[in-house]
N, CA, C and O of each residue as an XYZ file, in Angstrom:
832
protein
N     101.353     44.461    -47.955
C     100.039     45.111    -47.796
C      98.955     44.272    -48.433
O      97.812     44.001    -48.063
N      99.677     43.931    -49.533
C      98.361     42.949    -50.150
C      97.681     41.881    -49.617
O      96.497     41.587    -49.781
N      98.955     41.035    -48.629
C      98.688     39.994    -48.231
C      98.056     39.716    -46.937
O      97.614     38.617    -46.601
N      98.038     41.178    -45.979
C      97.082     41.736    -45.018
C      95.733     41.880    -45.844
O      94.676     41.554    -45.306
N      95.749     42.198    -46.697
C      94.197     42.837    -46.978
C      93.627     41.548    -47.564
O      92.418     41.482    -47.344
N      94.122     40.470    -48.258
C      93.733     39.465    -48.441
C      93.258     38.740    -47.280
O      92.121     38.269    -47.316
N      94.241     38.542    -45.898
C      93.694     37.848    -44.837
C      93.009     38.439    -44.311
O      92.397     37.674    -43.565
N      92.515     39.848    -44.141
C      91.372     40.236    -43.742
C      90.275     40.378    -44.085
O      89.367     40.748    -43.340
N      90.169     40.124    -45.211
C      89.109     40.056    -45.933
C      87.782     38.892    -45.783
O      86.570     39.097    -45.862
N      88.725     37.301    -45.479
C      87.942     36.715    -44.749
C      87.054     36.589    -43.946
O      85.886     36.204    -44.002
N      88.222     37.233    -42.588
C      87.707     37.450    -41.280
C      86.149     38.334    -41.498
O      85.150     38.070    -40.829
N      86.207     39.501    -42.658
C      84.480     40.737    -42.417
C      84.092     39.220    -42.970
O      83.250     38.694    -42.242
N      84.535     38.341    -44.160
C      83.019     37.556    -44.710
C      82.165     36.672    -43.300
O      80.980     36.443    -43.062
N      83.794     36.276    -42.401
C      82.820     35.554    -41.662
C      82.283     35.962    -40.447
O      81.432     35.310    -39.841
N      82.746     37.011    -40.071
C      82.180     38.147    -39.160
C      80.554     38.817    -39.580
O      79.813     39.254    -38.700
N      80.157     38.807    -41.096
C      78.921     39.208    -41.641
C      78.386     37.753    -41.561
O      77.208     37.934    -41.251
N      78.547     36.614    -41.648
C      77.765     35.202    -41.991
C      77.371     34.960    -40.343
O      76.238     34.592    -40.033
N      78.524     35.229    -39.235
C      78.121     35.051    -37.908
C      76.808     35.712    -37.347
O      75.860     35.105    -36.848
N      76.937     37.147    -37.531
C      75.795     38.253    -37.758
C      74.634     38.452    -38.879
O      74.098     39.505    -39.225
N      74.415     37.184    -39.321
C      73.489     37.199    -40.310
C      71.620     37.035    -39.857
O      71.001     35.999    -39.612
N      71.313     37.915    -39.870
C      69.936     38.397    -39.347
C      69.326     36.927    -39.320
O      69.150     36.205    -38.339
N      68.954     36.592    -41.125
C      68.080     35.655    -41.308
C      68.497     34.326    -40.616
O      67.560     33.529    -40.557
N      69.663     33.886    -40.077
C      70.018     33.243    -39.331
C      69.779     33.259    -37.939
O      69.361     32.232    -37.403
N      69.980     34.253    -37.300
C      69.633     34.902    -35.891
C      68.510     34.484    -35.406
O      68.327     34.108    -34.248
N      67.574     34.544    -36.435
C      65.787     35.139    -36.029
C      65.495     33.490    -35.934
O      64.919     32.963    -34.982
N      66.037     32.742    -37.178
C      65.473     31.197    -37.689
C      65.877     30.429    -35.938
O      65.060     29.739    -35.328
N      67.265     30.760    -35.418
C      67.304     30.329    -34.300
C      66.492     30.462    -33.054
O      65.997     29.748    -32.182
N      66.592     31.725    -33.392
C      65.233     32.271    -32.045
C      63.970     31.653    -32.375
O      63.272     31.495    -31.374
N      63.532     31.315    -33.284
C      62.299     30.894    -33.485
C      62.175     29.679    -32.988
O      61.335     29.411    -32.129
N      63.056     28.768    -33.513
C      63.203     27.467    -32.976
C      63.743     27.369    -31.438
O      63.419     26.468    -30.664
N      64.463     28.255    -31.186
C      64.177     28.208    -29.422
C      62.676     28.261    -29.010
O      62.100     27.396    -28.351
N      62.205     29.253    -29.434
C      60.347     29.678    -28.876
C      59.793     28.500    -28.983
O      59.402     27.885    -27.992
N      59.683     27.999    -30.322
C      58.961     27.212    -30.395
C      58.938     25.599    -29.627
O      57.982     24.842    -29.462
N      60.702     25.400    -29.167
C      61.087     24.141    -28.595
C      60.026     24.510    -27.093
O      59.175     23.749    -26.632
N      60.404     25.904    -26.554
C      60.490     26.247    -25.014
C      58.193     26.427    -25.182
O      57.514     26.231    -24.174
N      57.748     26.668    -26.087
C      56.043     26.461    -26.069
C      55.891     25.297    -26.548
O      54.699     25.024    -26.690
N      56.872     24.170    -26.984
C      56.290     23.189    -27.013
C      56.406     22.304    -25.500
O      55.575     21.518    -25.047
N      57.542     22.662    -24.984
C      57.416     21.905    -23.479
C      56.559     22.768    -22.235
O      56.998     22.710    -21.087
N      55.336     23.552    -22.535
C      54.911     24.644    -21.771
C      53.753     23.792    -22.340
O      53.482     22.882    -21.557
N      52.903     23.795    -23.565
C      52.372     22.551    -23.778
C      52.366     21.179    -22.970
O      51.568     21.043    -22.043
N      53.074     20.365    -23.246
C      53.630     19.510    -22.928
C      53.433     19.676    -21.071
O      52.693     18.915    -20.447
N      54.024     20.502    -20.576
C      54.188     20.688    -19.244
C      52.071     20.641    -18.925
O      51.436     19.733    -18.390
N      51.577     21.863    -19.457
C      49.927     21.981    -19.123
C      49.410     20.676    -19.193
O      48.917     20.187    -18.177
N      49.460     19.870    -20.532
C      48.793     18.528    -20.894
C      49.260     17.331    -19.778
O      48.340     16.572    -19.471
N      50.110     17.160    -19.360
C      50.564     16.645    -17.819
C      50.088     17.163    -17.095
O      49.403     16.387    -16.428
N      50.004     18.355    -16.697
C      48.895     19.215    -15.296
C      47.831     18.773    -15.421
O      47.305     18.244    -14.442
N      47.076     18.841    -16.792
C      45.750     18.538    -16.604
C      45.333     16.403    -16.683
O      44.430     15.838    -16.066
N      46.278     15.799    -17.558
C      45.814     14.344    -16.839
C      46.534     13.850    -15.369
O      46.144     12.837    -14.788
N      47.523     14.619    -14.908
C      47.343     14.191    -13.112
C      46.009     15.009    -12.524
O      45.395     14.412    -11.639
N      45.601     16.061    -12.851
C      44.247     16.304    -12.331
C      43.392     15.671    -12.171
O      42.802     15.364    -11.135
N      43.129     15.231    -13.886
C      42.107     14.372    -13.956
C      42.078     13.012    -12.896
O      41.283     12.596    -12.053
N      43.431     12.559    -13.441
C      43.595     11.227    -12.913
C      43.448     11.311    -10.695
O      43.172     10.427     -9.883
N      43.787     12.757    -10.518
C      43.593     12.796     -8.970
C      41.962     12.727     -8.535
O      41.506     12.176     -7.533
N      41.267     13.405     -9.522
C      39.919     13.739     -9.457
C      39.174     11.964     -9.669
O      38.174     11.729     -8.991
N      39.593     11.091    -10.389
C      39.213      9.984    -10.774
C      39.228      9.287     -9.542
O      38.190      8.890     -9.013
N      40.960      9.029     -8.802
C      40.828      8.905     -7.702
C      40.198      8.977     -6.813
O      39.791      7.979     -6.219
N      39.928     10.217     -6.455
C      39.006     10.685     -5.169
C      37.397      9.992     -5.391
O      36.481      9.544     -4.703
N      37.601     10.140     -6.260
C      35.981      9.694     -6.518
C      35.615      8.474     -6.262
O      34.486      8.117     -5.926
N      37.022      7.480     -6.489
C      36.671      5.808     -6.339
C      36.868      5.781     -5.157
O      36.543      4.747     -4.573
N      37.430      6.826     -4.421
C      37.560      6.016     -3.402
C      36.395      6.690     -2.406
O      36.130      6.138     -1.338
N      35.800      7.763     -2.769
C      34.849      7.794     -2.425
C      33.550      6.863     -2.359
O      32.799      6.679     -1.402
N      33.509      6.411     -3.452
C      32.959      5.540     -3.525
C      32.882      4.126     -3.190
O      31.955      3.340     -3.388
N      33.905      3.957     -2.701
C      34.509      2.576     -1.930
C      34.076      2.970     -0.529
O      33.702      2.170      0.328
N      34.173      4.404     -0.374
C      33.754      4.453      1.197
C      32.223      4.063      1.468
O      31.747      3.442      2.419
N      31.625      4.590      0.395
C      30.186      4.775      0.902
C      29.386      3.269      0.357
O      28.301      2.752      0.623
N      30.430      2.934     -0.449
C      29.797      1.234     -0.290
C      30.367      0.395      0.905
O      29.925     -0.735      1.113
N      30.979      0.738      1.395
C      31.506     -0.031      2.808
C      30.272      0.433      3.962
O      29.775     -0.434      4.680
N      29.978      1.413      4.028
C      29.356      2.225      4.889
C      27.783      1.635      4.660
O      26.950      1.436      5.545
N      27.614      1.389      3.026
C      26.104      0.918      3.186
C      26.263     -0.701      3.313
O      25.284     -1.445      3.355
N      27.385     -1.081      3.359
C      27.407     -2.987      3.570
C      27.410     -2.981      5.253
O      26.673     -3.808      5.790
N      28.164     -2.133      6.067
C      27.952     -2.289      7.344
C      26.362     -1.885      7.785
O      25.714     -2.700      8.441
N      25.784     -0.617      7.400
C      24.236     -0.403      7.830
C      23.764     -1.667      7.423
O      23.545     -2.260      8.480
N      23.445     -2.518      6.343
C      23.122     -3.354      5.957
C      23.232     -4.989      6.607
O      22.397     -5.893      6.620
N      24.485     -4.928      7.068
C      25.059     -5.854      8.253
C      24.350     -5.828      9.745
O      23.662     -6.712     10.257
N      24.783     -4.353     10.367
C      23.943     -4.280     11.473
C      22.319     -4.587     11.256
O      21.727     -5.303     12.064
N      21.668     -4.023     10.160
C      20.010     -3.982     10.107
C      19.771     -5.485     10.044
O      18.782     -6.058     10.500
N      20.981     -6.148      9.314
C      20.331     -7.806      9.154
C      20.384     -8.553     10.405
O      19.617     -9.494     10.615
N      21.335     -8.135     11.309
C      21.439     -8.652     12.415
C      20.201     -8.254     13.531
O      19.525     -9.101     14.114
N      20.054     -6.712     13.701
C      18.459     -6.519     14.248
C      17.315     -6.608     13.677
O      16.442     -6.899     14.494
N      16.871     -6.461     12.433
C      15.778     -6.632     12.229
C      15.681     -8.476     11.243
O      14.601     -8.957     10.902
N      16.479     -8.882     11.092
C      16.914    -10.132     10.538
C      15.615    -11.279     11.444
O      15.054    -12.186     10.829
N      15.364    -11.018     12.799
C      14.746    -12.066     13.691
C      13.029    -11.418     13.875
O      12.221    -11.918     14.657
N      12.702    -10.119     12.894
C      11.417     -9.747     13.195
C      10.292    -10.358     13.360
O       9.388    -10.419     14.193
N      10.676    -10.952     11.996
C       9.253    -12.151     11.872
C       9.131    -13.107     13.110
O       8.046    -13.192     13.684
N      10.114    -13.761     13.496
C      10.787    -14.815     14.452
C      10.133    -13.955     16.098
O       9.443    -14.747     16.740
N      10.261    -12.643     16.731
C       9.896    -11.952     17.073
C       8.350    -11.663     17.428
O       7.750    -11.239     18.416
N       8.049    -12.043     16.309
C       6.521    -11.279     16.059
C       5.937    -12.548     17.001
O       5.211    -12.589     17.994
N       6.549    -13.452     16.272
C       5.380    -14.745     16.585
C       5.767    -14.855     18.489
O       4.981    -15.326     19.311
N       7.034    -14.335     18.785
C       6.643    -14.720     20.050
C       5.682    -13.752     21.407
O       5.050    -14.016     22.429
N       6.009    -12.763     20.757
C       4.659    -11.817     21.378
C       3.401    -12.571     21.583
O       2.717    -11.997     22.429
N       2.873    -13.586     21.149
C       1.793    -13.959     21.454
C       1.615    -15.451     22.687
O       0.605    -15.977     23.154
N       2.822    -15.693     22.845
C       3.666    -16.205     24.100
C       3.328    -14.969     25.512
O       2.777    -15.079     26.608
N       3.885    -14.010     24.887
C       4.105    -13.053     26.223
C       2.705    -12.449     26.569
O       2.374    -12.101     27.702
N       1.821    -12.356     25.302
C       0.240    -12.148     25.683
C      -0.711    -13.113     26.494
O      -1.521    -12.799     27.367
N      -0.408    -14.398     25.980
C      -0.556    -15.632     26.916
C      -0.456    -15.242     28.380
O      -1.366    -15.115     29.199
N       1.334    -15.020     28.582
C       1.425    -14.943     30.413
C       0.932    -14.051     30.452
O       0.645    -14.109     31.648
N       0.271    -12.579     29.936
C      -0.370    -11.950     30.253
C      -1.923    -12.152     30.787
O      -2.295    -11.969     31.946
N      -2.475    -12.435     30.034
C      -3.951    -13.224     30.019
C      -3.587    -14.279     30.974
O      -4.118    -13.900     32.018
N      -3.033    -15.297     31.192
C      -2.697    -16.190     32.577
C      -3.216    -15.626     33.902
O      -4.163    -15.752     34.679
N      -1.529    -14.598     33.660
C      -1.556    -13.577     35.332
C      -2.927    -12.869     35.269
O      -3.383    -12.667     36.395
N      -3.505    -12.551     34.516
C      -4.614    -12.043     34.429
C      -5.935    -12.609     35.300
O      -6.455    -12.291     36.370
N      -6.214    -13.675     34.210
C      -7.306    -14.112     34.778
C      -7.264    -15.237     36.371
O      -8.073    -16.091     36.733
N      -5.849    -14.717     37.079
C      -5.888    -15.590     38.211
C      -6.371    -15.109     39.303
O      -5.865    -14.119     39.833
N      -7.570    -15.825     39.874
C      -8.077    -15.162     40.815
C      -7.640    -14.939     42.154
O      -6.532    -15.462     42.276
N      -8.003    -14.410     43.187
C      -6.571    -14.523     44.442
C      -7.231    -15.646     45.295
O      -6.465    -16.033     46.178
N      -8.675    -16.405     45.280
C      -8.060    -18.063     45.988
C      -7.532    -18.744     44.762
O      -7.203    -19.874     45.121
N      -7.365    -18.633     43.851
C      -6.100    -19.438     43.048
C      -4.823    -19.000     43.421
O      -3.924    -19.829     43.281
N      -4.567    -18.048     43.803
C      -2.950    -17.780     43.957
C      -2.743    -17.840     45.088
O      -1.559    -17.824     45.422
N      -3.899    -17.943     46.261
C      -3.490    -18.189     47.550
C      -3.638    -20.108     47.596
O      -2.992    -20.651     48.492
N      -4.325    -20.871     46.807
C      -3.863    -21.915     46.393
C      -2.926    -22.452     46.046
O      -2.634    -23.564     46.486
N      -2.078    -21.708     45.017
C      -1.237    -22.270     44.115
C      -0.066    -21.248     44.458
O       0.874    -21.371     43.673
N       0.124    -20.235     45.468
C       1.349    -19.720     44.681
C       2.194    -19.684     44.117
O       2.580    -18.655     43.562
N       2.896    -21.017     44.049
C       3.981    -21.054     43.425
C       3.746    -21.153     41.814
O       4.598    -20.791     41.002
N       2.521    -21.672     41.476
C       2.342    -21.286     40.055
C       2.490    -19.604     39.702
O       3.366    -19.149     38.966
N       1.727    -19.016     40.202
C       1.415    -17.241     40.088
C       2.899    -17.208     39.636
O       3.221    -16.829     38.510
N       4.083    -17.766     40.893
C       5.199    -17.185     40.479
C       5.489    -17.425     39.585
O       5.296    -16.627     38.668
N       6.139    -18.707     39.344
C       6.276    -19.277     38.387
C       5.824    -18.934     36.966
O       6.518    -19.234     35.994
N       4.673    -18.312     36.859
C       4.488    -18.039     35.649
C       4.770    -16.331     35.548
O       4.636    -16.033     34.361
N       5.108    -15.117     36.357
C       5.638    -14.432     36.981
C       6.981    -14.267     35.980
O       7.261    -13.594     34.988
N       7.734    -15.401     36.925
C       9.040    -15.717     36.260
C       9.330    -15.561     34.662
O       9.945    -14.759     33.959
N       8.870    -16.276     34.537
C       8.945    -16.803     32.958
C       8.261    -15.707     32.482
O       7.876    -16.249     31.446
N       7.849    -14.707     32.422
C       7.390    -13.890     31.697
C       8.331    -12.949     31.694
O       8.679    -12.448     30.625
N       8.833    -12.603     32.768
C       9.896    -11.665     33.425
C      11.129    -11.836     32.123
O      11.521    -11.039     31.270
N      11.523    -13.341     32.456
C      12.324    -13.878     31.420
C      12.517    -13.690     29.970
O      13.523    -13.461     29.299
N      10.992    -13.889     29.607
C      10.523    -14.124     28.215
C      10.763    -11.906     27.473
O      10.984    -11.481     26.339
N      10.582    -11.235     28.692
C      10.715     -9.479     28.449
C      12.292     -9.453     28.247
O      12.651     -9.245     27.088
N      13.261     -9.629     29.177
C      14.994     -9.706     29.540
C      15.290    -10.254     27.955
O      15.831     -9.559     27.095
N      14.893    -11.429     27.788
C      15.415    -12.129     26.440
C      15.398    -11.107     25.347
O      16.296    -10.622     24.660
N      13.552    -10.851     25.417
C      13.407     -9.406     23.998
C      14.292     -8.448     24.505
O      15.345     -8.258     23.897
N      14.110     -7.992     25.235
C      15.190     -6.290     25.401
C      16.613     -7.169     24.992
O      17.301     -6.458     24.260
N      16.909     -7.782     25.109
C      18.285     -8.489     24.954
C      18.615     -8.008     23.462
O      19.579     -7.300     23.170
N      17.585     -8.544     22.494
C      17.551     -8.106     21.229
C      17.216     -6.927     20.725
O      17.177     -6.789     19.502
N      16.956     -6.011     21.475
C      16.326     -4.528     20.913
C      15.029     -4.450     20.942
O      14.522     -3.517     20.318
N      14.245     -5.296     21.589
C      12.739     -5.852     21.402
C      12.463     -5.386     22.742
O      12.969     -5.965     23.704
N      11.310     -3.872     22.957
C      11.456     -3.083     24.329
C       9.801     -3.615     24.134
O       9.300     -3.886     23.043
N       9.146     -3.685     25.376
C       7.760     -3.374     25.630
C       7.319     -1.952     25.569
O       8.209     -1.101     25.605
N       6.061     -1.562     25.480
C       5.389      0.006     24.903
C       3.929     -0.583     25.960
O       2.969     -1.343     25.827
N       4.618      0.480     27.204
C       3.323     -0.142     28.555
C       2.749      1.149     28.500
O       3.127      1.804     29.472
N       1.695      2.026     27.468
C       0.833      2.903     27.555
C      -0.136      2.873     29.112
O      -0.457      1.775     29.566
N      -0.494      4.010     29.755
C      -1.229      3.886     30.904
C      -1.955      5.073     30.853
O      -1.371      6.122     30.581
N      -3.698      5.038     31.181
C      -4.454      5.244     31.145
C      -4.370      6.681     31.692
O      -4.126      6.833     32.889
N      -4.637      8.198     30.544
C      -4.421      9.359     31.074
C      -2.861      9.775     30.473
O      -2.055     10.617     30.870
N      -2.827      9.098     29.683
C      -1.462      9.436     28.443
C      -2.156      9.573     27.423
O      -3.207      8.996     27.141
N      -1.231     10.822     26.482
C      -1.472     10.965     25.091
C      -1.970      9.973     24.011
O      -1.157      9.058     23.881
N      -2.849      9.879     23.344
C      -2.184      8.925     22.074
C      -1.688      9.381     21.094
O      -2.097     10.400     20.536
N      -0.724      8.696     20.727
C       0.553      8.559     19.931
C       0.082      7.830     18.719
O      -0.525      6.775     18.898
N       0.238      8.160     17.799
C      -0.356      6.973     16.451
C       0.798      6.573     15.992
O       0.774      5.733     15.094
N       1.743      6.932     16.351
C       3.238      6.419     15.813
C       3.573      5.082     17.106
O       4.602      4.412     17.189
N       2.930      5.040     17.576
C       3.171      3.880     18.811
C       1.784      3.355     19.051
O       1.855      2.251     19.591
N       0.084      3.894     18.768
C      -0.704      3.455     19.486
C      -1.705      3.292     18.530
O      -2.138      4.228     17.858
N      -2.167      1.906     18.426
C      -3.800      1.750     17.662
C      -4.578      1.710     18.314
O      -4.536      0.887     19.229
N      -5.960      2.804     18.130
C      -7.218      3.017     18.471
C      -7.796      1.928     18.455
O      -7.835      1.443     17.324
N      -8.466      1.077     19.566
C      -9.474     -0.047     18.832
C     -10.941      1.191     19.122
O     -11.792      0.982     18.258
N     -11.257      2.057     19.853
C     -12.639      2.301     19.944
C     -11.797      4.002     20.705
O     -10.680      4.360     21.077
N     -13.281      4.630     20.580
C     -13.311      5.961     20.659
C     -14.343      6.047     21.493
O     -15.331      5.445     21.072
N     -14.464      6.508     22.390
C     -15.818      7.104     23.928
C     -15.344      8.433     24.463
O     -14.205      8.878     24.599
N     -16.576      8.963     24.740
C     -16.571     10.166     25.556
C     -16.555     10.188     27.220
O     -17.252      9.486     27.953
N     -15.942     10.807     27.469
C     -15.052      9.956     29.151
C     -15.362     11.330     30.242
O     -14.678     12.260     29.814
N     -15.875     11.622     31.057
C     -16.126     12.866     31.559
C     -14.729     12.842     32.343
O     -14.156     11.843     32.779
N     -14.176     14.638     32.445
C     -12.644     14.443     32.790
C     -11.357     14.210     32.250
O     -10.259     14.306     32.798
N     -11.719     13.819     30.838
C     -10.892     14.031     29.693
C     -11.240     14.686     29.022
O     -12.206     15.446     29.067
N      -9.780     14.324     27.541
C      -9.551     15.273     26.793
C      -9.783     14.540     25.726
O     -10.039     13.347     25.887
N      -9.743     15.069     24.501
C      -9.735     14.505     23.429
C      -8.749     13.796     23.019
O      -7.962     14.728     22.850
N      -8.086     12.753     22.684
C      -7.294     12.220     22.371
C      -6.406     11.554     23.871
O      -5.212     11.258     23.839
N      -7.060     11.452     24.788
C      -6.195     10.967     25.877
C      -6.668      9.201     25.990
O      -7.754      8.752     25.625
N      -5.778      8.583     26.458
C      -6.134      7.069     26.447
C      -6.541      6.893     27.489
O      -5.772      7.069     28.434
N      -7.919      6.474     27.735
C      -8.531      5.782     28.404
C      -8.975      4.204     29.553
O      -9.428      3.931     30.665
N      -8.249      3.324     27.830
C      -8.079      2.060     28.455
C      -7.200      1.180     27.731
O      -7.489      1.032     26.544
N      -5.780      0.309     28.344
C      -5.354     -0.303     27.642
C      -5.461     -1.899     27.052
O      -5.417     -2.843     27.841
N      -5.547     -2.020     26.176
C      -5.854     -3.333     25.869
C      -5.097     -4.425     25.650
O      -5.324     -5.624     25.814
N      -3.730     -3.554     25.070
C      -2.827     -5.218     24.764
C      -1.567     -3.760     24.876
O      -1.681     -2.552     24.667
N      -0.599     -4.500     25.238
C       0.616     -3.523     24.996
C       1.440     -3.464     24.210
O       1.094     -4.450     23.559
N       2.429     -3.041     23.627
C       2.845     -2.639     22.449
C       4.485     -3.174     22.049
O       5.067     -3.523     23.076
N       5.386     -3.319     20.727
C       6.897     -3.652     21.344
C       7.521     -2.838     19.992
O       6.965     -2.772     18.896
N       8.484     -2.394     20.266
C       9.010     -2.149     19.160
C      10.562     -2.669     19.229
O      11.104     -3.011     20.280
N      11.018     -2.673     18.294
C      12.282     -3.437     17.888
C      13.228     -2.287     17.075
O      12.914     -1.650     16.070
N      14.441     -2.237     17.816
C      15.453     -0.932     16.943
C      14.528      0.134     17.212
O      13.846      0.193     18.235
N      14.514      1.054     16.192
C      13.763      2.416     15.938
C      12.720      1.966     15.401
O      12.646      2.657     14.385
N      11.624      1.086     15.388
C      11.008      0.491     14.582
C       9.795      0.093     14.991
O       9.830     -0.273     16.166
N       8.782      0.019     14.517
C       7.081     -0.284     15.517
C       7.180     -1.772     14.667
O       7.067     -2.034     13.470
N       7.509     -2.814     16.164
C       7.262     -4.346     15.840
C       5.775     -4.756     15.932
O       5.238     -5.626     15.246
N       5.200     -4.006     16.875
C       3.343     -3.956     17.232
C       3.252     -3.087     18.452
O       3.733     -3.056     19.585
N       2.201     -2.215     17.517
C       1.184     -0.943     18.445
C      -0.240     -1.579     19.579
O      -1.248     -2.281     19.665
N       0.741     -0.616     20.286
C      -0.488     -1.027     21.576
C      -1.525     -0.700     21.456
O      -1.714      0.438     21.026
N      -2.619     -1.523     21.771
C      -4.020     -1.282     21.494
C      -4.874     -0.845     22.933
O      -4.919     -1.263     24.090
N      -5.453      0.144     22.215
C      -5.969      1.322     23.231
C      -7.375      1.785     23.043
O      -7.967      1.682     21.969
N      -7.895      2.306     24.144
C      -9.257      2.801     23.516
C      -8.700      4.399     23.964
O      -7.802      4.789     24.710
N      -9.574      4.990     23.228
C      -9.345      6.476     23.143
C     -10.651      7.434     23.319
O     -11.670      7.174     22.679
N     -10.584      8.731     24.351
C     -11.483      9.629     24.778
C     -11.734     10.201     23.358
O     -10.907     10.365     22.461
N     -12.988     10.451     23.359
C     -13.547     11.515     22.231
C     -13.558     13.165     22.865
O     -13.684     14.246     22.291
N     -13.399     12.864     24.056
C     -13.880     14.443     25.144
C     -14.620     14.333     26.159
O     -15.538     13.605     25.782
N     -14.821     14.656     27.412
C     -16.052     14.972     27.978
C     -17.084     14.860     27.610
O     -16.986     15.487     26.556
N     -18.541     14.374     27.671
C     -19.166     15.171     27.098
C     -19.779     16.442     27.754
O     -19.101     17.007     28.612
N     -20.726     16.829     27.502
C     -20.669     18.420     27.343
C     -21.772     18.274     28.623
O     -22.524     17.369     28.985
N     -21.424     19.863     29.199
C     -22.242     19.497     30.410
C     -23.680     20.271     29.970
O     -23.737     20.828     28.874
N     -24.629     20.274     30.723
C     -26.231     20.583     30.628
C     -26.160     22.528     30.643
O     -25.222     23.138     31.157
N     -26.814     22.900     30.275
C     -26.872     24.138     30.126
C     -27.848     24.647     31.358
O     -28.952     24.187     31.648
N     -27.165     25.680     31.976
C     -28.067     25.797     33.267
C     -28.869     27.122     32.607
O     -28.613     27.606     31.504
N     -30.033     27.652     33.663
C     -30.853     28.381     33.759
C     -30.159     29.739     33.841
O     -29.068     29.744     34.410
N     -30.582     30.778     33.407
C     -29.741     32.011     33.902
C     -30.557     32.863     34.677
O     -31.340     33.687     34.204
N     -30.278     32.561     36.386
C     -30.984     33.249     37.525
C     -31.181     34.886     37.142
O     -32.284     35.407     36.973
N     -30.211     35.410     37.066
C     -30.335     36.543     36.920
C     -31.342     37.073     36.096
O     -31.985     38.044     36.495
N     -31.652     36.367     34.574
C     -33.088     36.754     34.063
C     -34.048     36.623     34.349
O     -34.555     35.543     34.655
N     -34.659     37.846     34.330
C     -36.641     38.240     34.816
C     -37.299     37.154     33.899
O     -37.287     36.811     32.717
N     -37.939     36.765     35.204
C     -38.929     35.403     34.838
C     -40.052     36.147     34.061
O     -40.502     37.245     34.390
N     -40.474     35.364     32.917
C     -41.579     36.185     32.203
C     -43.359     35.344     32.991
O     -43.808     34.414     33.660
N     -43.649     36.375     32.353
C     -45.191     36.238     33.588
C     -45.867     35.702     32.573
O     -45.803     35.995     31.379
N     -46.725     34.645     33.282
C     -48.094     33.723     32.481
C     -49.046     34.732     31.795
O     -50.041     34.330     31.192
């Protein structure tokens, strides 16, 4: 009997040390605390791939819209790159204008083949500009004016018009791309003027 109660005696000590509270809890704690430190750990990773996705997007946003302003920049140098170059030849094409102009018809029944000829080459000298984006602006007399396309040289009162209607053209106009290369020069109606004020029949004539 003794030697039962001796070997059992063990077994409650280590049956109470297995079940020992302050032991129990110290474990659980250190579980919690392992399992909120990788919940931590886990958030602080969520938030620098965020960041780092958000960083992303942004460069490459930004890679887009610098590509986007090197091509506008590309195309504009290529059309408006020859303006100046442009400008100066408009006064070529005013030439064959003023030419064909001042040719009288026994000069061209003289010469026709000049008339053409210079005809030609003007024809040419228009095909080449439109080639480049370089359109003529042929305003005609009894059209609006436009100040975004048309310079006033003079202002008259025109019986039969309106205010602001063009009258007479003087030189014609070109623009290049979306762009005013040179405004056609125009003269412009002030209005009618005003007609005479008539008599009114119907009122009794007053007596001398």
């Amino acid at each position: 009997m003794d030697m039962a109660k001796e070997k059992k005696t063990p077994d409650l000590e280590d049956a109470a040390f297995l079940d020992d509270p302050e032991s129990t809890a110290a474990e659980a704690s250190e579980e919690i605390s392992d399992a909120a430190a990788d919940a931590d750990e886990r958030t602080t990773l969520r938030a620098e791939v965020a960041d780092l996705k958000d960083r992303l997007l942004r460069a490459l946003a930004d890679v887009e819209n610098i590509r986007k302003r090197a091509d506008r920049d590309r195309r504009d140098a290529e059309l408006y790159g020859t303006t100046r170059f442009a400008r100066d030849l408009l006064s070529v094409h005013d030439n064959f204008d003023r030419a064909l102009g001042n040719m009288t018809d026994a000069l061209r029944a003289a010469a026709p083949g000049l008339a053409e000829g210079i005809e030609l080459t003007r024809r040419d000298l228009v095909a080449a500009l439109e080639k480049h984006k370089i359109v003529k602006i042929t305003p005609a007399p009894g059209d609006r004016f436009d100040p975004k396309l048309h310079q006033a040289m003079f202002e008259a009162p025109v019986p039969g018009t309106q205010a602001g209607d063009i009258i007479q053209v003087m030189n014609v106009g070109f623009t290049i791309g979306d762009r005013l290369l040179r405004p056609a020069q125009v003269g412009v109606s002030s209005g009618g003027p005003a007609l005479p004020e008539q008599a009114d029949e119907s009122a009794p004539s007053q007596a001398d």
